[in-house]
N, CA, C and O of each residue as an XYZ file, in Angstrom:
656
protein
N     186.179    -20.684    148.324
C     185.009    -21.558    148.331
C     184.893    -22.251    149.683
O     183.848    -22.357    150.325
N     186.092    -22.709    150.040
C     185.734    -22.947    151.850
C     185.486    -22.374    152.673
O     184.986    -22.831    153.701
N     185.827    -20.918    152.420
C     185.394    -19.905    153.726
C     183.942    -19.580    153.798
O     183.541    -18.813    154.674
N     183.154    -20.100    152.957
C     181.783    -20.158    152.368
C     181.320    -21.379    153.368
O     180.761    -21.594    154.444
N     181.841    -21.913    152.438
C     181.478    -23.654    153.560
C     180.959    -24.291    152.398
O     179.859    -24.841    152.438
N     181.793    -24.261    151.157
C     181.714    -24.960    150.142
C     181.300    -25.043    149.113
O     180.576    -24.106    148.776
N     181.499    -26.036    148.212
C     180.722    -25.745    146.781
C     178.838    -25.906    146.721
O     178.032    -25.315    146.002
N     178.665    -26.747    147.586
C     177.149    -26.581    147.814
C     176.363    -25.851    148.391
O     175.145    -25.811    148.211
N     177.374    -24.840    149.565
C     176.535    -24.188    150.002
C     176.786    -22.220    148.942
O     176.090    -21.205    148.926
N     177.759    -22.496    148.442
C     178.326    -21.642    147.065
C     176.669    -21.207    145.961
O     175.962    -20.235    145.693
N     176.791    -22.937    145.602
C     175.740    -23.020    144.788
C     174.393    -22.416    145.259
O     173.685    -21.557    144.734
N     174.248    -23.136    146.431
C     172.486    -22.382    146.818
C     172.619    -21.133    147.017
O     171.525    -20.585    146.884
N     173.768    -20.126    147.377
C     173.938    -18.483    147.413
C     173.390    -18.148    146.037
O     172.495    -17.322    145.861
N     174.007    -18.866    145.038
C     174.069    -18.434    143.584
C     172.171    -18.596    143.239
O     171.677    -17.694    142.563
N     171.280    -19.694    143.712
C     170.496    -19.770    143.376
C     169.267    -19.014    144.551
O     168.047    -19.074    144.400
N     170.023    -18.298    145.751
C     168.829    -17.433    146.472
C     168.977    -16.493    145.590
O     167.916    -16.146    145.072
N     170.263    -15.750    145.096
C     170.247    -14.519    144.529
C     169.728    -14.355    142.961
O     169.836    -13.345    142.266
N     169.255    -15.367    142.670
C     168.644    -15.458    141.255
C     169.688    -15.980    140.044
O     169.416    -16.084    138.848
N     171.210    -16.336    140.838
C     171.849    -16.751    139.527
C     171.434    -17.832    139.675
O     171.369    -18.387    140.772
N     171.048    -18.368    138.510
C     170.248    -19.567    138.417
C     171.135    -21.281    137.368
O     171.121    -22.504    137.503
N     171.826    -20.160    136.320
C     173.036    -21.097    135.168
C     173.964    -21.230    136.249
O     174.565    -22.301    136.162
N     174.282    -20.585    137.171
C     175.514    -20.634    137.888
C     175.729    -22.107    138.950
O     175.119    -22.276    140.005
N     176.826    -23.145    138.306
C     176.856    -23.970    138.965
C     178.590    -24.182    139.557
O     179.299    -24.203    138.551
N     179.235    -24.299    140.517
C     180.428    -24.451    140.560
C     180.760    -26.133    141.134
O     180.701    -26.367    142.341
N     181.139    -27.341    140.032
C     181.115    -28.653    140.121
C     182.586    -29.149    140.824
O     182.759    -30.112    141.572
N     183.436    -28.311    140.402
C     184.989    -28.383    140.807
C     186.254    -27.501    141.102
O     186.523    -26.553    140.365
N     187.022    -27.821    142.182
C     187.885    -26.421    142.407
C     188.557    -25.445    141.555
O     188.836    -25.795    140.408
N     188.752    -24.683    141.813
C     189.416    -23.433    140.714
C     191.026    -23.949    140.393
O     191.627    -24.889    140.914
N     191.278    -23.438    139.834
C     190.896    -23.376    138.344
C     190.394    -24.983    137.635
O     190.855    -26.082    137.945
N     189.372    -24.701    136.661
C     188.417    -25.361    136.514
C     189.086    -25.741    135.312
O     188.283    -25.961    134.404
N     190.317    -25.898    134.987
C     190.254    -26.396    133.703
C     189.787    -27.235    132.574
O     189.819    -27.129    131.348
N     189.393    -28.004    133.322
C     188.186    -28.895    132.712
C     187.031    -28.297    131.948
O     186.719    -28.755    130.849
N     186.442    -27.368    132.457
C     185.593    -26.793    132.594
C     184.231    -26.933    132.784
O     183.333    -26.640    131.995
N     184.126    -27.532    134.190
C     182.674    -28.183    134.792
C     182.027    -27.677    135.338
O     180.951    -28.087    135.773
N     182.753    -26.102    135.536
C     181.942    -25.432    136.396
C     180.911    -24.497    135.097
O     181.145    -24.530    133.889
N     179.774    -23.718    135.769
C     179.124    -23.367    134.401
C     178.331    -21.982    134.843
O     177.838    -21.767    135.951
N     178.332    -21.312    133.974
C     177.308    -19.831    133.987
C     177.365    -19.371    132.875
O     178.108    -19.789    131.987
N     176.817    -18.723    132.813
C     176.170    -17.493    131.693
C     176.355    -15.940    131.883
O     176.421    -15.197    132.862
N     176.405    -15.782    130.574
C     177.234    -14.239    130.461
C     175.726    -13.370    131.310
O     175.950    -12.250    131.770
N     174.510    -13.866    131.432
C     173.680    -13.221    132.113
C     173.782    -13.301    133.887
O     173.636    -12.569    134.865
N     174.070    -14.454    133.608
C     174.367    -14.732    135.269
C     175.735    -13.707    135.637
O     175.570    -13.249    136.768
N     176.498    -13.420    135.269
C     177.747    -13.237    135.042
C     177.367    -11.152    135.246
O     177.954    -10.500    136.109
N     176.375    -10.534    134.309
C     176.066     -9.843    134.482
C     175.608     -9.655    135.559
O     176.371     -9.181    136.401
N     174.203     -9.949    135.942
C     173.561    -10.390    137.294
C     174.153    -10.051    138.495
O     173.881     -9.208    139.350
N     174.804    -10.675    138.411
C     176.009    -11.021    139.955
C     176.373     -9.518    139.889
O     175.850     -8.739    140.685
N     177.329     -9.060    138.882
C     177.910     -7.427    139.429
C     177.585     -6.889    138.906
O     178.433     -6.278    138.255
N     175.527     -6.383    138.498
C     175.037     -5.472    138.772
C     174.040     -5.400    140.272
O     173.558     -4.384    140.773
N     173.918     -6.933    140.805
C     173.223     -6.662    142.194
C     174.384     -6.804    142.995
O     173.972     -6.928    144.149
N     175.620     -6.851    142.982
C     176.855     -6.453    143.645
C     176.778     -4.795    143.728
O     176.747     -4.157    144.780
N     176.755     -4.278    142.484
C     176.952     -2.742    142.392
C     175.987     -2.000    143.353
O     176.253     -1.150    144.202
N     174.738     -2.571    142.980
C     173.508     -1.760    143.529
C     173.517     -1.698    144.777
O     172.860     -0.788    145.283
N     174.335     -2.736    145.761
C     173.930     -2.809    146.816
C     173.125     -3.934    147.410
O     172.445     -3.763    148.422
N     173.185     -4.814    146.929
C     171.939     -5.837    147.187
C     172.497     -7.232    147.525
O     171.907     -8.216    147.969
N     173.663     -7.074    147.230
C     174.279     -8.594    147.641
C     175.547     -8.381    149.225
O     175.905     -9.130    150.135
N     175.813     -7.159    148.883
C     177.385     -6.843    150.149
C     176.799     -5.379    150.249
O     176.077     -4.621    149.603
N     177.617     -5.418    151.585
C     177.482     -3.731    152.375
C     178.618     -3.203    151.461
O     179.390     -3.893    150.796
N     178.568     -1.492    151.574
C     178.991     -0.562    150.994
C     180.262     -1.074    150.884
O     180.550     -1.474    149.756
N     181.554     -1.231    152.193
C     182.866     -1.416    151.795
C     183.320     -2.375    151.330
O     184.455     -2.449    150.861
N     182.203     -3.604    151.405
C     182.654     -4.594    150.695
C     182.368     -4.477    149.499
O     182.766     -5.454    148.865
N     181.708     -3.514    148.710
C     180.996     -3.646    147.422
C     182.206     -2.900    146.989
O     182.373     -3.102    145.786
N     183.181     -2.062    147.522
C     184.163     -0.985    147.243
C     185.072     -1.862    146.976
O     185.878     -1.580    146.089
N     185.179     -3.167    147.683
C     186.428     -3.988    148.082
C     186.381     -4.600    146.444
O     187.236     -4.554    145.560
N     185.458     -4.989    146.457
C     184.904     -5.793    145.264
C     185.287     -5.208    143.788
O     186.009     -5.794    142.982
N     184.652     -3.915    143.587
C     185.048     -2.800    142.914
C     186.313     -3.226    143.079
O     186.516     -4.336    142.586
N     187.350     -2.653    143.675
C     188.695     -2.547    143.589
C     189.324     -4.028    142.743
O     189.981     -4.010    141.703
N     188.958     -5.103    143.428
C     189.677     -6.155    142.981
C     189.447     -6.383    141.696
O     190.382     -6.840    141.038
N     188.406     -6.172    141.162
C     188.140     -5.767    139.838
C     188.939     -4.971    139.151
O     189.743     -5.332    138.291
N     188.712     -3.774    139.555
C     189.814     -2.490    139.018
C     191.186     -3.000    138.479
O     191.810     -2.757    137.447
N     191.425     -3.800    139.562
C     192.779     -4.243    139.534
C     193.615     -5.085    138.800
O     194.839     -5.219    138.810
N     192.436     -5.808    137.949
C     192.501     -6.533    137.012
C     193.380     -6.197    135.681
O     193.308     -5.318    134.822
N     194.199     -7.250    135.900
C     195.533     -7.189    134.558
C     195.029     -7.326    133.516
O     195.547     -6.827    132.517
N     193.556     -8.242    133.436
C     193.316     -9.127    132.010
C     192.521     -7.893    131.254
O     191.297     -7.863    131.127
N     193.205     -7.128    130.891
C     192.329     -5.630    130.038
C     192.288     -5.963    128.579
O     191.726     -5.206    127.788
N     192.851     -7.043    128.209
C     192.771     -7.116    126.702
C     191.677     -7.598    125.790
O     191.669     -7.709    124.564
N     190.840     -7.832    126.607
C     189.526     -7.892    125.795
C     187.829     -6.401    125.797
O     187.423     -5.652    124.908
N     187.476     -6.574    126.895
C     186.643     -5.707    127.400
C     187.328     -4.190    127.430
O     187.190     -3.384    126.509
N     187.848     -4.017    128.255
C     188.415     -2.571    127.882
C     189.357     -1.943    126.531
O     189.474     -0.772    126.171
N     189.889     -3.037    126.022
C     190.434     -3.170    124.772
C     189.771     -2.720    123.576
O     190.169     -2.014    122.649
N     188.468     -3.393    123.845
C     187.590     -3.699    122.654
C     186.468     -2.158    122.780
O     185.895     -1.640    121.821
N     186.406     -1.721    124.133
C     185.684     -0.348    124.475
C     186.810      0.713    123.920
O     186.393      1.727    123.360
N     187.936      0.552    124.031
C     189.399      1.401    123.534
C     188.819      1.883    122.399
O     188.293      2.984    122.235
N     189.034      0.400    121.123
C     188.830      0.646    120.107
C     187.358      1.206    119.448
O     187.245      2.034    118.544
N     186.764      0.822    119.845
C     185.073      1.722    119.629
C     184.991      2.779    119.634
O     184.119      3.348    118.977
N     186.254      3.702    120.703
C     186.210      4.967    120.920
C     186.976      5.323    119.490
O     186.615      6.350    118.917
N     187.847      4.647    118.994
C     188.783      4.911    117.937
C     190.093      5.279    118.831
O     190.507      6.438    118.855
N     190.578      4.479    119.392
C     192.041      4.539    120.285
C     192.320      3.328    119.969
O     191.683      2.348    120.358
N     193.573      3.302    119.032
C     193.794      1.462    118.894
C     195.517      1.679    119.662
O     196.575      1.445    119.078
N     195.385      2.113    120.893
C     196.311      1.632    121.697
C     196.299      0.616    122.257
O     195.185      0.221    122.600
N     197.357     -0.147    122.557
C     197.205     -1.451    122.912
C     197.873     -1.875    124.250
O     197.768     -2.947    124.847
N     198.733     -0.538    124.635
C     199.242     -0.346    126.065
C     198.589      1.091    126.741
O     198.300      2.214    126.327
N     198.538      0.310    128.107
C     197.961      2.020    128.783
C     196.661      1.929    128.716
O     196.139      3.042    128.769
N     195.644      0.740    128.585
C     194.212      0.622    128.198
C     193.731      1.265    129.613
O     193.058      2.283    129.450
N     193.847      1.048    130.385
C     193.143      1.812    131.397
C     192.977      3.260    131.509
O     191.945      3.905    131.694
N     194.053      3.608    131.379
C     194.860      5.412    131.333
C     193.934      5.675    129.864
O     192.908      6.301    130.130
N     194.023      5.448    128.875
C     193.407      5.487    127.905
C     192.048      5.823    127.774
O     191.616      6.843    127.236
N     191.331      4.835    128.340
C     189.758      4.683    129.065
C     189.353      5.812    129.894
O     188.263      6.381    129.957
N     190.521      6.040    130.561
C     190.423      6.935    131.503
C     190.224      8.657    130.935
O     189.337      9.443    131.265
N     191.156      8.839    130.170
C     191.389      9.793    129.853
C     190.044     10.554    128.713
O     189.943     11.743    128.410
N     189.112      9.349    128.257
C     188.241      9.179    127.725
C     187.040      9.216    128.640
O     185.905      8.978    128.228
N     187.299      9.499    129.805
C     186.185      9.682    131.261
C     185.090      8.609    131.261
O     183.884      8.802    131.412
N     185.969      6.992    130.991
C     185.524      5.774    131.010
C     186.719      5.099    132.227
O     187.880      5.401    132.503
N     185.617      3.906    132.823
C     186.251      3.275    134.168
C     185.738      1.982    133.848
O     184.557      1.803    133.549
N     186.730      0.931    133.911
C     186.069     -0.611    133.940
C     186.855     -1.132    134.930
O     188.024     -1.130    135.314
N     185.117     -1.854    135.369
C     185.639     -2.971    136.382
C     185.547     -4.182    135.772
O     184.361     -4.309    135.470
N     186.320     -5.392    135.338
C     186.080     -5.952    134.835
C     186.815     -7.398    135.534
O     186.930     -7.275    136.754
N     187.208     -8.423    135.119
C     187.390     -9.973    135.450
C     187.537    -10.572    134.046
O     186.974    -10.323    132.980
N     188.679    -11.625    134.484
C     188.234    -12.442    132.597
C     188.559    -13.446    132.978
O     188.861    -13.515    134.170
N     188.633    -14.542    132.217
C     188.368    -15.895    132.152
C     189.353    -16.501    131.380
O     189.864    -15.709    130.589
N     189.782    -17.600    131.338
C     190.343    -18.508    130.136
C     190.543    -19.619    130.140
O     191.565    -19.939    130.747
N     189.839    -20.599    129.591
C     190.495    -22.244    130.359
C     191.133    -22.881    128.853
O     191.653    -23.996    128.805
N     190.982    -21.873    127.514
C     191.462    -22.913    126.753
C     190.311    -22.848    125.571
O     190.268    -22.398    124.426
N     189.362    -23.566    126.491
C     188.051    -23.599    124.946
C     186.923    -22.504    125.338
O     185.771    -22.306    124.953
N     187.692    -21.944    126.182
C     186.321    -20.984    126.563
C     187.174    -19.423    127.091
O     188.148    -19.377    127.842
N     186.599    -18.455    126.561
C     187.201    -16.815    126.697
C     186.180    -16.232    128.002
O     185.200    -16.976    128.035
N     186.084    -15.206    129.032
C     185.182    -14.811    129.566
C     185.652    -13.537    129.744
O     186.817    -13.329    130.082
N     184.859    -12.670    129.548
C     185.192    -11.091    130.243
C     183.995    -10.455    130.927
O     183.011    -10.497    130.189
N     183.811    -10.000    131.854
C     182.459     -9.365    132.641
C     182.905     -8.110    133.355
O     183.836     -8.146    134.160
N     182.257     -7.017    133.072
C     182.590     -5.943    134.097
C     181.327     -4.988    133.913
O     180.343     -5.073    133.178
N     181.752     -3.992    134.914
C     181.208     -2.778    135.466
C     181.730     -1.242    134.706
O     182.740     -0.640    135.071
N     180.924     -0.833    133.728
C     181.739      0.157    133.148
C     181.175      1.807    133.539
O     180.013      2.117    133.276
N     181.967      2.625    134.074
C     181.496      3.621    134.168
C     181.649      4.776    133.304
O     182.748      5.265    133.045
N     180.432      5.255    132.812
C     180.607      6.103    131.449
C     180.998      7.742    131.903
O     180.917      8.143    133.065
N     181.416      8.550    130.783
C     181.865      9.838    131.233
C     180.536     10.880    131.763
O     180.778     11.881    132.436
N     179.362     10.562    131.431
C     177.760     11.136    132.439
C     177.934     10.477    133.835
O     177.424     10.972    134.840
N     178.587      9.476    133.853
C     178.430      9.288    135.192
C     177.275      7.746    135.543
O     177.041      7.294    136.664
N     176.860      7.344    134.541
C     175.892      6.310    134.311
C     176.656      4.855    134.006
O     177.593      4.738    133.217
N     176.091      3.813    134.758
C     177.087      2.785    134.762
C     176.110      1.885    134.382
O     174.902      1.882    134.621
N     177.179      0.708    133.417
C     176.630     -0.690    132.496
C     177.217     -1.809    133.016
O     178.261     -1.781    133.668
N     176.552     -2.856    132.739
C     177.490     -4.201    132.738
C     177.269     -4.908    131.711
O     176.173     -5.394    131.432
N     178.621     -5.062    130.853
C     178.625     -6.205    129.775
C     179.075     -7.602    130.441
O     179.253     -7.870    131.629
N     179.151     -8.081    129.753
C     179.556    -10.026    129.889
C     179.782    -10.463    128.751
O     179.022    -10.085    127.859
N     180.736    -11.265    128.460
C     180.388    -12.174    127.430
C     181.144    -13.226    127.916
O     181.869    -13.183    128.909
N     180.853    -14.666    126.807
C     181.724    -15.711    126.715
C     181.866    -16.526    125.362
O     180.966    -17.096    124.746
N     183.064    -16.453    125.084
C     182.963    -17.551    124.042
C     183.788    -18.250    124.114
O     184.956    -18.075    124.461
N     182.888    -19.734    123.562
C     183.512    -21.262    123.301
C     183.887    -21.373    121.791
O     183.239    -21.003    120.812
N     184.947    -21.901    121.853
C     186.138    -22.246    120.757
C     186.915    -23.048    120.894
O     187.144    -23.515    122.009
N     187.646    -23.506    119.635
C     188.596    -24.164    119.810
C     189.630    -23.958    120.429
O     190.006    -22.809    120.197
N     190.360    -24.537    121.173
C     191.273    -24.741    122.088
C     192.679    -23.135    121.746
O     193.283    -22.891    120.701
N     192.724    -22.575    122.754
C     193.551    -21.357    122.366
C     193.057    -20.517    121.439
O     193.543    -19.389    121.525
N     192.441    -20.631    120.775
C     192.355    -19.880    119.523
C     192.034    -18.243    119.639
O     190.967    -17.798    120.061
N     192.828    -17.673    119.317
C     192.808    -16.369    119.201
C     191.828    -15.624    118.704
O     191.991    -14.412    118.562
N     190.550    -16.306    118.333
C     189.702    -15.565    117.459
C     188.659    -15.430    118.418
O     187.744    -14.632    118.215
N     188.727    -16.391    119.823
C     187.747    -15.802    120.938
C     187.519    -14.539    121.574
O     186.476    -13.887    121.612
N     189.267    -14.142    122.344
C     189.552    -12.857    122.658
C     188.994    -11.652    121.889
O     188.542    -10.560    122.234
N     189.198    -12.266    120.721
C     189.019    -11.157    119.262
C     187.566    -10.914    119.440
O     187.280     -9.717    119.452
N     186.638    -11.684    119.573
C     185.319    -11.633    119.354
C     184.901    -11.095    120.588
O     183.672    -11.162    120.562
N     185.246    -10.623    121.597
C     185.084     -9.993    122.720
C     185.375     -8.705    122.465
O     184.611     -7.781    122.744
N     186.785     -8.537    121.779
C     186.901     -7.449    121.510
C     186.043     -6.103    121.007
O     185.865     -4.946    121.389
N     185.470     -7.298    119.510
C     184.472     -6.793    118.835
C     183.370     -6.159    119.262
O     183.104     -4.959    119.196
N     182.564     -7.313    119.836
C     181.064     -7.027    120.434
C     181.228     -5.623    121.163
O     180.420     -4.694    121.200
N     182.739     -5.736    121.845
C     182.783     -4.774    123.653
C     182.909     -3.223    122.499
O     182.700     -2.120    123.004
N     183.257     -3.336    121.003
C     183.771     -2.232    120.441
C     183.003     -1.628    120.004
O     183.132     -0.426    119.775
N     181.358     -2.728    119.624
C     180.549     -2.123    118.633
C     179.134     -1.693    120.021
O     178.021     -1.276    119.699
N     179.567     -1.927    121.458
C     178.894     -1.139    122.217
C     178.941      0.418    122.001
O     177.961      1.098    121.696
N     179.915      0.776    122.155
C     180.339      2.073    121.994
C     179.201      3.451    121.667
O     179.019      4.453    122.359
N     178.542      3.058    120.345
C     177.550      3.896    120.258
C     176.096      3.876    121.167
O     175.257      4.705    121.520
N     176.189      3.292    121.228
C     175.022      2.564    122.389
C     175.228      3.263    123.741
O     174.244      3.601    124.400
N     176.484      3.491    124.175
C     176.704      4.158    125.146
C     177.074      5.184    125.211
O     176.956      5.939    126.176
N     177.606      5.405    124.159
C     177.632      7.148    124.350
C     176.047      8.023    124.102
O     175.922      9.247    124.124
N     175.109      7.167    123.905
C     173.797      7.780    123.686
C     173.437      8.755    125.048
O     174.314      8.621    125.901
N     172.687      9.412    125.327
C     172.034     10.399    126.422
C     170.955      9.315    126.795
O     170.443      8.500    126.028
N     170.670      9.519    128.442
C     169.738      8.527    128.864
C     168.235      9.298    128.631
O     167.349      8.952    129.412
N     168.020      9.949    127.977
C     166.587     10.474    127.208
C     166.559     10.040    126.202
O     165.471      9.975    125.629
N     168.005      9.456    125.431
C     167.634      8.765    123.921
C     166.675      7.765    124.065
O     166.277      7.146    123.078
């Protein structure tokens, strides 16, 4: 956020590029949780990341990657696992993979709030972005879960043909 030149000048990026919920009030990690967006904003951001419209090519790759790289697989790719009918619970990537599915994804957690957002690339070759977030009670395991769900009951939706 400083190499930016801060949280205000953060914010007005967020609001040339149309994220508009997107506010960042306090440093990371936000445990508090004052900072604020939406699973649309959230979308938003890395599908005009993907397209090209926010960073040049290697940075959009860079971006991609750090994503890729992402440990927190237990919701979003988890929950795409199980949709396929793979209730493995290690190897979610390899899994995905082997299923000629790719997620880029990010997640979230402060406590009362779950986040997962990514970039999924399907086995046609046609790419989505989900998001979600949910607020809950403090830890509660039934947030993750509900990420799971939603990300599981995509599944048919995406395996459709883009003439459906």
């Amino acid at each position: 956020i400083n190499r930016i030149g801060g949280k205000e000048i953060l914010n007005q990026k967020f609001e040339q590029l149309g994220i508009k919920e997107t506010t960042v009030n306090n440093w990371l990690p936000d445990l508090r949780g004052t900072n604020k967006t939406t699973a649309y904003d959230l979308a938003n951001a890395i599908a005009k990341v993907d397209l090209g419209n926010v960073l040049g090519i290697r940075t959009r790759d860079l971006f991609r990657e750090a994503m890729r790289s992402s440990e927190g697989n237990t919701m979003l790719p988890r929950g795409l696992l199980t949709g396929l009918g793979v209730s493995k619970k290690n190897f979610v990537d390899q899994s995905l993979s082997i299923k000629g599915y790719r997620v880029y994804n990010k997640t979230g957690d402060i406590g009362i709030a779950y986040a997962d957002a990514g970039l999924i690339e399907l086995p046609d070759g046609r790419r989505v972005v989900a998001a979600f977030i949910v607020q809950g009670p403090f830890n509660d395991l039934r947030s993750p879960q509900l990420i799971r769900d939603m990300a599981s009951t995509m599944i048919p939706y995406l395996k459709k043909n883009k003439s459906d």
